[in-house]
N, CA, C and O atoms as CSV, one atom per row, in Angstrom:
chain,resi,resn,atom,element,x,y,z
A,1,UNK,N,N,-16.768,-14.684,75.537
A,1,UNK,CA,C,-17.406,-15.948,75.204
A,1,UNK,C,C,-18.608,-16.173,76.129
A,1,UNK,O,O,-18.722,-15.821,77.303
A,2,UNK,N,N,-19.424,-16.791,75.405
A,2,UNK,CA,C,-20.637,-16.843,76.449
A,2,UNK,C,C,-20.767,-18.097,77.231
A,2,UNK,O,O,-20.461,-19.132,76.638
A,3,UNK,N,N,-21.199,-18.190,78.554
A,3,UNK,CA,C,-21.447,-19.676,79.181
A,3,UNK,C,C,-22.688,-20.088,79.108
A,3,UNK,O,O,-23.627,-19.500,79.646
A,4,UNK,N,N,-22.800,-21.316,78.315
A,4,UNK,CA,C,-24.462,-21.643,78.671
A,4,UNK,C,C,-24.460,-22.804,79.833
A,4,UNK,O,O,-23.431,-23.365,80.209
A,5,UNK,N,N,-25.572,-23.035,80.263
A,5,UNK,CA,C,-25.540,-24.137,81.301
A,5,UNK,C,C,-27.101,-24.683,80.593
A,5,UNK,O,O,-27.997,-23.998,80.101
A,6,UNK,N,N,-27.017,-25.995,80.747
A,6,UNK,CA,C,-28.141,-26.363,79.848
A,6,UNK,C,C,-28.264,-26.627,78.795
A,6,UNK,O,O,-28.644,-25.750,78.019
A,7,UNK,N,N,-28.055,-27.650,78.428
A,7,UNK,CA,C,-28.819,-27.540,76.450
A,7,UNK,C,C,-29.832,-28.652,76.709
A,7,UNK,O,O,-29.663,-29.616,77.455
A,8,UNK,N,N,-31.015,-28.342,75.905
A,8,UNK,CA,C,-32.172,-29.488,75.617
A,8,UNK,C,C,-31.795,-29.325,74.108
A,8,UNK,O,O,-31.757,-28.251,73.509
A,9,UNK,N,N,-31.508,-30.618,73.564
A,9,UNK,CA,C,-31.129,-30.857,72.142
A,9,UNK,C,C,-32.540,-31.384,71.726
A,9,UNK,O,O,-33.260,-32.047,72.472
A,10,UNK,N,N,-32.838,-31.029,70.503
A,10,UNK,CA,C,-34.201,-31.583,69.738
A,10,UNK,C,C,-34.126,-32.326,68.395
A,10,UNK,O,O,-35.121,-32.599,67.723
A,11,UNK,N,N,-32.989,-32.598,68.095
A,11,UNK,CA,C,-32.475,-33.303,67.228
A,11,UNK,C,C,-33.151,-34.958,66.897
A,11,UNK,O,O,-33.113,-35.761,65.965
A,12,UNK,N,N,-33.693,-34.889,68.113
A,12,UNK,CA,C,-34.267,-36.044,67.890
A,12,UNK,C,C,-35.507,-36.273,67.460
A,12,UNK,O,O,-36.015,-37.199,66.829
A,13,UNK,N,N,-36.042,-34.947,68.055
A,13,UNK,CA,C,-37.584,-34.728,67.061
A,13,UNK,C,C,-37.624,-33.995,65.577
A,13,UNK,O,O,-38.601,-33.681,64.898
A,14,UNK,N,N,-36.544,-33.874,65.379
A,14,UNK,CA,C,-35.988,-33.198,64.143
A,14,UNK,C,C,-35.793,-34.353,63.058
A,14,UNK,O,O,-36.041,-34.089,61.882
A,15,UNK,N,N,-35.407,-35.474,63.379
A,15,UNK,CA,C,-35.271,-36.954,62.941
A,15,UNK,C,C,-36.384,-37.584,62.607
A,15,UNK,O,O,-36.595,-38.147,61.532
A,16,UNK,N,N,-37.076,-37.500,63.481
A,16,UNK,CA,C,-38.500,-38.211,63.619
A,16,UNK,C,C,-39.591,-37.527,62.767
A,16,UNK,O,O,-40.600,-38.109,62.367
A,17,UNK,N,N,-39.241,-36.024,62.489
A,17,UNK,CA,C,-40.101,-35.468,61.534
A,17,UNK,C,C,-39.401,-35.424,60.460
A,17,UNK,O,O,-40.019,-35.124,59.438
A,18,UNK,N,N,-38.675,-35.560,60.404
A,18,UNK,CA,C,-38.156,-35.557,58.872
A,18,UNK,C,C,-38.637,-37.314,58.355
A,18,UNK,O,O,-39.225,-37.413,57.278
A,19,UNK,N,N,-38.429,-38.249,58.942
A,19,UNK,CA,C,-38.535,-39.476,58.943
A,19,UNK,C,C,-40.426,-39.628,58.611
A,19,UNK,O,O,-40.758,-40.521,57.832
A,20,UNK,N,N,-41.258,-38.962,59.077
A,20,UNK,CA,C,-42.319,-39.284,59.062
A,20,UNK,C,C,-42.690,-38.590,57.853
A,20,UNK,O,O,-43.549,-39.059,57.106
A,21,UNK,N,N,-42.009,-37.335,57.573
A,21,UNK,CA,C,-42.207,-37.090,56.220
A,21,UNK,C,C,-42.341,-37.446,54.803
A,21,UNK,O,O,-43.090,-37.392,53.827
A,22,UNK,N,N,-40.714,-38.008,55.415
A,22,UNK,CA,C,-40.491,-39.008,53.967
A,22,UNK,C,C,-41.657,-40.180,53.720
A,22,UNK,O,O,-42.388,-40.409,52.757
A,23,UNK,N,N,-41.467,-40.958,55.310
A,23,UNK,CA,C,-42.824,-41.915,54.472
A,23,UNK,C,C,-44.273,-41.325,54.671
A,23,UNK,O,O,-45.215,-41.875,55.241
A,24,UNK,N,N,-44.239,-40.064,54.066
A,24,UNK,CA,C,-45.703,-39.591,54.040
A,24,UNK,C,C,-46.860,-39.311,55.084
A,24,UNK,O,O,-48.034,-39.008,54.872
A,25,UNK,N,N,-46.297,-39.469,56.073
A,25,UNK,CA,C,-47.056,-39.127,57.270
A,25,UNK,C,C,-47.275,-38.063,57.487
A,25,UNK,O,O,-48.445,-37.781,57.746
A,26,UNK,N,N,-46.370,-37.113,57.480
A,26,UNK,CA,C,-46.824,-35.644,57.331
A,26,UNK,C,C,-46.705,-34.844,56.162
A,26,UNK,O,O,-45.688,-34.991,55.484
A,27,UNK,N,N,-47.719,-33.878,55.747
A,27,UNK,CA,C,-47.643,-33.108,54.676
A,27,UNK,C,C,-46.159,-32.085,54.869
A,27,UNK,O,O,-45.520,-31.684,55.842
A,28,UNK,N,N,-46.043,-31.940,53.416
A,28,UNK,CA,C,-44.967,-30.093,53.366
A,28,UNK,C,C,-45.515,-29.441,53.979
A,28,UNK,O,O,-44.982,-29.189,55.060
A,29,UNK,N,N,-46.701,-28.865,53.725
A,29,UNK,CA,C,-47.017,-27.508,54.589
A,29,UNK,C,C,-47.026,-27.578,56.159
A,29,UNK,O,O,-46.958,-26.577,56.873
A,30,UNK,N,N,-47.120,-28.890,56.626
A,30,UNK,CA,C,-47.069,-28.851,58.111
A,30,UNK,C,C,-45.476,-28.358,58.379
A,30,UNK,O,O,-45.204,-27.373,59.065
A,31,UNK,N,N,-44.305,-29.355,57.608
A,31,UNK,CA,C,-43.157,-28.919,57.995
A,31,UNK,C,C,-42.739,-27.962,56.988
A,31,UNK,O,O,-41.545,-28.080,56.712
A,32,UNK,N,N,-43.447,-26.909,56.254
A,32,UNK,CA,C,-42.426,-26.220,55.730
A,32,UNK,C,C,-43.332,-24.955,56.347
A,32,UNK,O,O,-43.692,-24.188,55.454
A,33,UNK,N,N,-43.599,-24.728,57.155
A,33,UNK,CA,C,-44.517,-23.761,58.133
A,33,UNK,C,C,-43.774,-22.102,58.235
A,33,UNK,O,O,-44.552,-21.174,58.454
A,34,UNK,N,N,-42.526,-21.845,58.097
A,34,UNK,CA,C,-41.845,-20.849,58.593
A,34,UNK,C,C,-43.012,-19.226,58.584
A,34,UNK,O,O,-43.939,-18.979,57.813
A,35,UNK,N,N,-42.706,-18.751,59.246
A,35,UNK,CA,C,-43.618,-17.440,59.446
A,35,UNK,C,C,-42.793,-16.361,59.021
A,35,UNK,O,O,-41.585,-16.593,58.994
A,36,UNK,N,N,-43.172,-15.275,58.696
A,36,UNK,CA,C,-42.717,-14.152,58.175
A,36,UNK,C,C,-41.203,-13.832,58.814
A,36,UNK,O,O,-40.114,-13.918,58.248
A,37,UNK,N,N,-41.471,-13.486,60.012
A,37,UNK,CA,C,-40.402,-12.775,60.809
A,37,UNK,C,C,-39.083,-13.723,61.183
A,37,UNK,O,O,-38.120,-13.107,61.639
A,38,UNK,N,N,-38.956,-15.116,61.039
A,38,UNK,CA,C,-38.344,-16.411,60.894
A,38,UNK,C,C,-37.640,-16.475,60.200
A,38,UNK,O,O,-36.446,-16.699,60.398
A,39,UNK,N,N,-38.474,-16.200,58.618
A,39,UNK,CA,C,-37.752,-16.266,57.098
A,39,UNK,C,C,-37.037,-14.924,57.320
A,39,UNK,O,O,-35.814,-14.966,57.191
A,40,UNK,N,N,-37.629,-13.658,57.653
A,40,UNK,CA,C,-36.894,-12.727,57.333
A,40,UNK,C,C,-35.336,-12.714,58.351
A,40,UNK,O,O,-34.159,-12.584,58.014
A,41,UNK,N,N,-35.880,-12.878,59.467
A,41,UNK,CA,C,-34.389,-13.228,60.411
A,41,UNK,C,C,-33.346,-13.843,59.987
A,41,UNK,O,O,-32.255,-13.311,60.195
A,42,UNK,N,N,-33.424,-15.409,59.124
A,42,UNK,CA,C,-32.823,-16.318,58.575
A,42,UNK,C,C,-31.893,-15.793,57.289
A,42,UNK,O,O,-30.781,-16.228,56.987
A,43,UNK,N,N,-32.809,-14.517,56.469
A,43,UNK,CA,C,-31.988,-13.850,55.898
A,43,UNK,C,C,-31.051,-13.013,56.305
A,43,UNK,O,O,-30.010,-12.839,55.671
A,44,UNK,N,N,-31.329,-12.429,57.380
A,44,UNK,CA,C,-30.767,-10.767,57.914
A,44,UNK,C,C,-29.852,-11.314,59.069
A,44,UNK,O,O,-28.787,-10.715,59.216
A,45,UNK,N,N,-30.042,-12.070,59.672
A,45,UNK,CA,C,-29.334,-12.502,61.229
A,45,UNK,C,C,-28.863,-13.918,61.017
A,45,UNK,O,O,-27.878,-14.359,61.610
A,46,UNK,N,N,-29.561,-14.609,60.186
A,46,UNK,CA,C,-28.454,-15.973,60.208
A,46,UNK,C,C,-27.359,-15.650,59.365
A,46,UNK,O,O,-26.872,-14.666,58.807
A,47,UNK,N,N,-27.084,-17.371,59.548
A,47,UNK,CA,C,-25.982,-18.109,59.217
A,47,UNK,C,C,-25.806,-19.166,58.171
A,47,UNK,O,O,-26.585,-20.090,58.405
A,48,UNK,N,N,-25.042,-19.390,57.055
A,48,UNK,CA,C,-25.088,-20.548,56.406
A,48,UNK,C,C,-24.617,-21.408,57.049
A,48,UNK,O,O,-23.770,-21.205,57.919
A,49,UNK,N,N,-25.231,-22.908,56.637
A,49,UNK,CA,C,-24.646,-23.896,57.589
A,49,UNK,C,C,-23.919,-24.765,56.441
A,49,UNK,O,O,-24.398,-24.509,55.337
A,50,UNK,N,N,-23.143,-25.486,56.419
A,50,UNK,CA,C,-22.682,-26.637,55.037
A,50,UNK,C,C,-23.445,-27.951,55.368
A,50,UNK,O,O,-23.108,-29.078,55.730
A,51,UNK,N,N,-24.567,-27.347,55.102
A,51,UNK,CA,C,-25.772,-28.749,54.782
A,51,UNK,C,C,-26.860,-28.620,53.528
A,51,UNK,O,O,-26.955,-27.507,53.011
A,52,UNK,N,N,-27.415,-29.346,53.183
A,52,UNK,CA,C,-28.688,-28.853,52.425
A,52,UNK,C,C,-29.716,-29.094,53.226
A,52,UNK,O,O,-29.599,-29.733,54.272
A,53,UNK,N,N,-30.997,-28.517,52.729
A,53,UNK,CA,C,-32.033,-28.196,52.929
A,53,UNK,C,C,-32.903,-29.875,53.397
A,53,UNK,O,O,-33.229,-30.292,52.286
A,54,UNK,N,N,-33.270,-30.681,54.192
A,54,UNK,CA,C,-33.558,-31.906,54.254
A,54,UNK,C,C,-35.039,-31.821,53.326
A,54,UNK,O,O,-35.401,-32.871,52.795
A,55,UNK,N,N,-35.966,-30.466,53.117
A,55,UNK,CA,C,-36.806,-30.808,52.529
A,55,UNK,C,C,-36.877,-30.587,51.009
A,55,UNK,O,O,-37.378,-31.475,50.320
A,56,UNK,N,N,-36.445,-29.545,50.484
A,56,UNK,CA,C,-36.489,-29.045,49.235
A,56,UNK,C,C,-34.904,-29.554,48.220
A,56,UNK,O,O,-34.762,-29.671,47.002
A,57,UNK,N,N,-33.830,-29.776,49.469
A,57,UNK,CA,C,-32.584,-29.915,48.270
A,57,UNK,C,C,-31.694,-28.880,48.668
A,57,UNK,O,O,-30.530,-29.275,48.740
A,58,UNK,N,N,-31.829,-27.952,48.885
A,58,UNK,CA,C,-31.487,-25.876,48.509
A,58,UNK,C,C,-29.820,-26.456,48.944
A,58,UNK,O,O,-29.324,-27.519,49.318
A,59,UNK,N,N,-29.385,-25.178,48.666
A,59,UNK,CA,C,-28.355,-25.112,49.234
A,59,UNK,C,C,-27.996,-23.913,50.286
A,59,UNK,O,O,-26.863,-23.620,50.667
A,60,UNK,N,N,-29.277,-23.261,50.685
A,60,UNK,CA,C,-29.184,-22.465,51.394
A,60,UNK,C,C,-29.614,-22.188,52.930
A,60,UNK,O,O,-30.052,-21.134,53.391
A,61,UNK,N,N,-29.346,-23.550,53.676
A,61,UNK,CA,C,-30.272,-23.834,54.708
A,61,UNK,C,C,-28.961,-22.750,55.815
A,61,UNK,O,O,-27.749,-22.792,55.606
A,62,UNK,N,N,-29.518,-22.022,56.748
A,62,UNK,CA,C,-29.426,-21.420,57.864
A,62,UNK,C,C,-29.669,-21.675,59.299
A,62,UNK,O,O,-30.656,-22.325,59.643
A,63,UNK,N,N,-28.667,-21.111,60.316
A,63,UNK,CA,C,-29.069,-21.534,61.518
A,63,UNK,C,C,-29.206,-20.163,62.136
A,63,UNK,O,O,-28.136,-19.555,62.101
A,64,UNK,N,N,-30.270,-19.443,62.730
A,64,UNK,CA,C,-30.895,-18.382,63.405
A,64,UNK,C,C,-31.043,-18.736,64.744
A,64,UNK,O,O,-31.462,-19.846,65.072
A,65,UNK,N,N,-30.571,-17.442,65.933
A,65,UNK,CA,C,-30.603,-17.495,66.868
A,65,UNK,C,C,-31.423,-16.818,67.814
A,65,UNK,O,O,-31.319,-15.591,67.789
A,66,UNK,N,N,-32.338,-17.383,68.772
A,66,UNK,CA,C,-33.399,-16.379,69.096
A,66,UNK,C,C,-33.287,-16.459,70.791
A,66,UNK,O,O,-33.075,-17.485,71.438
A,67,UNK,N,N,-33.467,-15.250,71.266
A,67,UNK,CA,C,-33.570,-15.494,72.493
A,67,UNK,C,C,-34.691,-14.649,73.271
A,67,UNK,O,O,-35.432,-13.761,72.851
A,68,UNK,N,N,-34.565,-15.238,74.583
A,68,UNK,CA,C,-35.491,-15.120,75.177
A,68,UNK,C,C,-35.838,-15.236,76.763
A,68,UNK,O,O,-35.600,-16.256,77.411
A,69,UNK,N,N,-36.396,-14.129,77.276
A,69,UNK,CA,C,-36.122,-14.028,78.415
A,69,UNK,C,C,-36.752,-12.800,79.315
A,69,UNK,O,O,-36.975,-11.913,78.491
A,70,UNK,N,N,-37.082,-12.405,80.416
A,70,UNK,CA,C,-37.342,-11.476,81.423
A,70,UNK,C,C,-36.371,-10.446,81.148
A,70,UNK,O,O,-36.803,-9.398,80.670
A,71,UNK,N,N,-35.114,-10.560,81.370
A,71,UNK,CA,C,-34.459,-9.678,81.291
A,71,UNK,C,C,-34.198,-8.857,80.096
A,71,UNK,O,O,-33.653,-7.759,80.217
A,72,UNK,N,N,-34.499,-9.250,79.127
A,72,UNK,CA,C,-34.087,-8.689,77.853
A,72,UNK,C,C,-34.664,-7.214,77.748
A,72,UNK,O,O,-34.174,-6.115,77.488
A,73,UNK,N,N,-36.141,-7.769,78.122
A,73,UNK,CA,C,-37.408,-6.510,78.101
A,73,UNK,C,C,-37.758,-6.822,76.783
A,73,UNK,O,O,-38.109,-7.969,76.506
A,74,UNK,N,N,-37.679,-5.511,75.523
A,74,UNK,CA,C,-37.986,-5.492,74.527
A,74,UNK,C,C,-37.657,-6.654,73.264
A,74,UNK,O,O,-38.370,-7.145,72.389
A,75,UNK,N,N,-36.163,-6.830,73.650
A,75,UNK,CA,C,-35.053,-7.298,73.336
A,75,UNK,C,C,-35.612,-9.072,72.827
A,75,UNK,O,O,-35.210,-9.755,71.885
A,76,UNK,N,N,-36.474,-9.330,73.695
A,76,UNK,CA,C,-36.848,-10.792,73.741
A,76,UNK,C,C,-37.571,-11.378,73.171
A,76,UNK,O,O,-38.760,-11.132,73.372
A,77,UNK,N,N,-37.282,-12.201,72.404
A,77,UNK,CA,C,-38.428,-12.827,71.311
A,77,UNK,C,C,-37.710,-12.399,69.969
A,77,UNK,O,O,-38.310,-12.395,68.894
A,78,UNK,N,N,-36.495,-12.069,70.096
A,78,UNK,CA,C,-35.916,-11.531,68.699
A,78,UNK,C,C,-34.548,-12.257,68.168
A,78,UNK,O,O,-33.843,-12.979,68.872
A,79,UNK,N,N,-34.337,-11.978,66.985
A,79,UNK,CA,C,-33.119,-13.159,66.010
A,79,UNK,C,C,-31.673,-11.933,66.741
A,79,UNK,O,O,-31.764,-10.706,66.711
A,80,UNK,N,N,-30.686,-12.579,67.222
A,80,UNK,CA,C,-29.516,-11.744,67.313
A,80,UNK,C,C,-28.324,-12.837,66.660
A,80,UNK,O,O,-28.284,-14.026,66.343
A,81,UNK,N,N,-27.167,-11.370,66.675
A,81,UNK,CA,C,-25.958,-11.929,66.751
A,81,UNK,C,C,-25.311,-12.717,67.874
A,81,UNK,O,O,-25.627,-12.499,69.043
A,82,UNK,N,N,-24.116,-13.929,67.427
A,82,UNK,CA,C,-23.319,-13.635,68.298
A,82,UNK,C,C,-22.810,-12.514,69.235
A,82,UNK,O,O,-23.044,-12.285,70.422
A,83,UNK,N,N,-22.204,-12.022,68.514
A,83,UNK,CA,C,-21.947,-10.485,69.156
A,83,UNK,C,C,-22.871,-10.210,70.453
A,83,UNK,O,O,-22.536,-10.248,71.637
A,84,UNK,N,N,-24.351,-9.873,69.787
A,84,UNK,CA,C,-24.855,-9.119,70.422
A,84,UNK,C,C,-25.774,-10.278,71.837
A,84,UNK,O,O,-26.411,-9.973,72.846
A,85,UNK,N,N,-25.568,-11.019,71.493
A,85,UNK,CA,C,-25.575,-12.418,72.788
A,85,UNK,C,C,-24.524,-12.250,73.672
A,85,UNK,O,O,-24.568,-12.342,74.899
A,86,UNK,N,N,-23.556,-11.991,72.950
A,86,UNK,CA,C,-22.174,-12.323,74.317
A,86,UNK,C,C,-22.556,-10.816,75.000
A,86,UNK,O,O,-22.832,-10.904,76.196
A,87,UNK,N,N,-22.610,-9.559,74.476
A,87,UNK,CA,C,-22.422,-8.245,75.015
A,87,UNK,C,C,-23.801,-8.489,76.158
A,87,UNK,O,O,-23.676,-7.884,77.222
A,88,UNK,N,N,-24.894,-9.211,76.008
A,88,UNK,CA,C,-26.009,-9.381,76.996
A,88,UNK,C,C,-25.703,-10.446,77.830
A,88,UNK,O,O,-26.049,-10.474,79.011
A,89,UNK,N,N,-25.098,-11.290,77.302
A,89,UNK,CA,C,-24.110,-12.311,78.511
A,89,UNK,C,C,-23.509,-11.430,79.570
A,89,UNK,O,O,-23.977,-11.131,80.669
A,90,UNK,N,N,-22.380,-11.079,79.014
A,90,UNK,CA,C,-21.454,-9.564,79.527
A,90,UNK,C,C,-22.443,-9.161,80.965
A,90,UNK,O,O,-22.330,-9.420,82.163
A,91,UNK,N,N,-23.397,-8.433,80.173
A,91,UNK,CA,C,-23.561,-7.587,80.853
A,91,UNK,C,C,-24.512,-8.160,82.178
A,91,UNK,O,O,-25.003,-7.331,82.943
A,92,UNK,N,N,-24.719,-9.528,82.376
A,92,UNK,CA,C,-25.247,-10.398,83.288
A,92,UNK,C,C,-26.735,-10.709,83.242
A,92,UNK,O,O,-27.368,-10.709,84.297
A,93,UNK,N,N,-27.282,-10.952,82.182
A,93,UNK,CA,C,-28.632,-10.865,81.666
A,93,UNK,C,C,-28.754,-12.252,82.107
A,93,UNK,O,O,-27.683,-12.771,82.423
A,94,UNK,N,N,-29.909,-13.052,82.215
A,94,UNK,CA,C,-29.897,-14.391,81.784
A,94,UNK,C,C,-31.229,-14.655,81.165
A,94,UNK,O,O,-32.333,-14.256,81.535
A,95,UNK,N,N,-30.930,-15.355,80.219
A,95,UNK,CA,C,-31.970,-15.809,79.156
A,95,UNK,C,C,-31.913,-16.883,78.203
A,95,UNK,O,O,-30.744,-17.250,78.078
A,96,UNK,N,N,-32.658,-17.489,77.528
A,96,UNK,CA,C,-32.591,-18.541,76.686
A,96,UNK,C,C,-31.873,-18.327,75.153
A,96,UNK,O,O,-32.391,-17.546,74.355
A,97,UNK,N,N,-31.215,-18.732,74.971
A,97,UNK,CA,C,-30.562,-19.027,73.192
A,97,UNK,C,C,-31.276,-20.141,72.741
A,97,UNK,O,O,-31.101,-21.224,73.300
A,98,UNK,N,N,-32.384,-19.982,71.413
A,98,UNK,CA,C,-32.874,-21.155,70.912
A,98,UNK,C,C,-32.041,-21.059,69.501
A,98,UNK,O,O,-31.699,-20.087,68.828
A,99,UNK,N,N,-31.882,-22.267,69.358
A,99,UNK,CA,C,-30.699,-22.431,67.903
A,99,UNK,C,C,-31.681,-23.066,66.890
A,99,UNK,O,O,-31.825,-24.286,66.967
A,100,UNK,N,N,-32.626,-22.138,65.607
A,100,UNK,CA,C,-33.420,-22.946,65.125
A,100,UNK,C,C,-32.979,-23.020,63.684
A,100,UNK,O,O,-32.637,-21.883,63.360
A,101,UNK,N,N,-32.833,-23.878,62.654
A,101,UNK,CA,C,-32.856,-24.314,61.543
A,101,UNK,C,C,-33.935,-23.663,60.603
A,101,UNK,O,O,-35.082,-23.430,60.984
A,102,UNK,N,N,-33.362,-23.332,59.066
A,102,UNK,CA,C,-34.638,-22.319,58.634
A,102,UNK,C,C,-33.680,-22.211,57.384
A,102,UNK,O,O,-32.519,-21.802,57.385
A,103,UNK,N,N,-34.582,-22.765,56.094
A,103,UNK,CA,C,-34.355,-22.852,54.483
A,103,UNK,C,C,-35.466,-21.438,53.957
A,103,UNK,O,O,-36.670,-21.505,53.712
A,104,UNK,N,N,-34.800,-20.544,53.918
A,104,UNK,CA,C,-35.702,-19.267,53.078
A,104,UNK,C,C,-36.215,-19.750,51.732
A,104,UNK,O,O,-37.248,-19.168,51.400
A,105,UNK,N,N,-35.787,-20.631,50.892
A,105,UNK,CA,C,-36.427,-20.963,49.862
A,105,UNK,C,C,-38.036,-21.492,49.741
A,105,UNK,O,O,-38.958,-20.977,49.109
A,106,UNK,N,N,-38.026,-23.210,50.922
A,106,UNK,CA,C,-38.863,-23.754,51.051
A,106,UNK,C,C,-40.012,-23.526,52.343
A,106,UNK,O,O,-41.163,-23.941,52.475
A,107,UNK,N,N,-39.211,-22.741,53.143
A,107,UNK,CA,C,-39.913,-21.990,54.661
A,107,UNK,C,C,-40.035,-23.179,55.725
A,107,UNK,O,O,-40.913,-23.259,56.585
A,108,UNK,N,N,-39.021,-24.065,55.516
A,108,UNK,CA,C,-38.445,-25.597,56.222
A,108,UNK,C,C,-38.108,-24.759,57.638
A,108,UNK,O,O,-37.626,-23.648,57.421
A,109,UNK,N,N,-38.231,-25.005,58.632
A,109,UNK,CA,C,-37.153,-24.799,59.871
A,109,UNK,C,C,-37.458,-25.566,61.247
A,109,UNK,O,O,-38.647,-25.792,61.468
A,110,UNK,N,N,-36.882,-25.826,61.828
A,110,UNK,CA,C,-36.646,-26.466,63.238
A,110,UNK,C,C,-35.931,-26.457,64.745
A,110,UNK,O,O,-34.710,-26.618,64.720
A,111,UNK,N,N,-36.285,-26.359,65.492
A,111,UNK,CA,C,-35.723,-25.900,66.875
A,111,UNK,C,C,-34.794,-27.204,66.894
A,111,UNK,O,O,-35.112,-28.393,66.884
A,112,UNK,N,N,-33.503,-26.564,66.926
A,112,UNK,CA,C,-32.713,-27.455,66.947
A,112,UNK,C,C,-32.190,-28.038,68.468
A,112,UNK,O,O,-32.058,-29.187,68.890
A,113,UNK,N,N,-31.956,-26.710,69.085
A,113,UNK,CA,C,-31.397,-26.738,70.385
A,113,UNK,C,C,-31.956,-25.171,71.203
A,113,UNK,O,O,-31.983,-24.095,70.606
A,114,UNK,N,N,-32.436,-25.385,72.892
A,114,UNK,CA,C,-32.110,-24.253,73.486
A,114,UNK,C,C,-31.513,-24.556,74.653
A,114,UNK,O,O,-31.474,-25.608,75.292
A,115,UNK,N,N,-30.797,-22.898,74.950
A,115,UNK,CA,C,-29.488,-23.331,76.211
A,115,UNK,C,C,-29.880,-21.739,76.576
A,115,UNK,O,O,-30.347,-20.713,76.083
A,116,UNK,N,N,-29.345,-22.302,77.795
A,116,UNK,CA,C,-29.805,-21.208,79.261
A,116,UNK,C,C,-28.383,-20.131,79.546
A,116,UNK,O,O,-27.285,-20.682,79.617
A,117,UNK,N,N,-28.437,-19.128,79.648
A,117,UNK,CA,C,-27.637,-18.309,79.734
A,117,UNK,C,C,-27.853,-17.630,81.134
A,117,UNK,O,O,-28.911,-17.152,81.544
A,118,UNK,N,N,-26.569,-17.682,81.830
A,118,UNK,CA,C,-26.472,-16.742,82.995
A,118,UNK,C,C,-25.404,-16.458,83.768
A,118,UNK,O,O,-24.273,-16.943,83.735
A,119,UNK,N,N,-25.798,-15.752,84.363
A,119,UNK,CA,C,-24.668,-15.009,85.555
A,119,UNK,C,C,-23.517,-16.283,86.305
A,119,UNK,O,O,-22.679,-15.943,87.140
């Protein structure tokens, strides 16, 4: 199991943009932004979550995990497993887990949460 120490939750700016959306303050394309390697992660490395999509409806909204860090080397800046988080936990790495939100349909996603991993 992995220990994090740290979480900065963003849930609250996650609220606030969804909120400004609705009453028209911000366009779709600002929040439905997702980039190539995001969407493709969200397919290949996420997770279904039992929510819908806050922008489009879908029923296919995902939670993708990215981390990040010095130690990783190559490793960093990329979507993993559980699995393969705890085995770099394990092995005494320390680095960031960002937990981001991401609808492959509409290209919706959001940093939900990141937490600090270490020794």
């Amino acid at each position: 199991m992995v220990r994090y120490s740290g979480e900065v939750s963003h849930q609250w700016a996650r609220r606030r943009l969804l909120a400004d959306w609705r009453a028209g303050k911000v366009a779709r394309d600002t929040v439905c932004d997702g980039d190539f390697r995001l969407l493709a992660a969200s397919r290949f490395h996420g997770r279904r979550i039992e929510r819908h999509c806050p922008i489009c409806d879908g029923d296919d909204l995902r939670v993708v995990l990215w981390i990040f860090g010095d130690s990783l080397g190559k490793m960093s800046s990329s979507a993993r497993s559980v699995e393969e988080i705890e085995r770099f936990a394990d092995a005494g790495r320390e680095f960031t887990v960002h937990t981001v939100e991401v609808c492959p349909d509409c290209h919706w996603n959001h940093l939900l949460s990141a937490r600090e991993v270490g020794p």
